[in-house]
N, C-alpha and C positions, 0 to 999 in steps of 0.2 A: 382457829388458831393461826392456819397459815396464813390469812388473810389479815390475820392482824388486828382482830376484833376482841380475841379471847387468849389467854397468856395460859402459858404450860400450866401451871398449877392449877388454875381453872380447869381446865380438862382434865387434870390426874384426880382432882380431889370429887369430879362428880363419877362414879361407878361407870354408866354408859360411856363416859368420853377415856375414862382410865381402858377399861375392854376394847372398845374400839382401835385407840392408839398402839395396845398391846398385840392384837390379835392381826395387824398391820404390819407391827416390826416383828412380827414370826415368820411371814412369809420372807422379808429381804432377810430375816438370821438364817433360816433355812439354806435358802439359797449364797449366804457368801458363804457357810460350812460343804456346802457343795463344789465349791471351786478348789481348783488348784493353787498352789502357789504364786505359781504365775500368772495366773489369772487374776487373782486378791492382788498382786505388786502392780498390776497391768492399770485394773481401778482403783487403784490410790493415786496413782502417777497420774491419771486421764482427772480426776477431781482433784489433783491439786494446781492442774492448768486454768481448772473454772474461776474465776474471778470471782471476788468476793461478792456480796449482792450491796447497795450502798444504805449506811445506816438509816435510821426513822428520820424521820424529817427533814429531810434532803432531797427527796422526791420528790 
């Protein structure tokens, strides 16, 4: 998917890629309910400096 070969719904709609995806964004949900406030404002502020990545086919 990240590489561009398989599209979200691909992965959600097959079991193993749905569990895997999920069981991935548990560990960073975990961790941003761990943080502080400041901490959650701090990496918002730090990703919203990152640059967008440039569309498909433009590379």
């Amino acid at each position: 998917m990240l590489g561009g070969r398989l599209e979200l719904k691909d992965v959600l709609d097959d079991p193993a890629g749905h569990r895997a995806l999920t069981e991935g964004l548990s560990g960073i949900r975990d961790q941003w309910r761990s943080m502080t406030p400041q901490e959650r404002q701090a990496r918002r502020a730090s990703a919203a400096q990152v640059p967008d990545e440039a569309p498909r086919g433009t590379r």
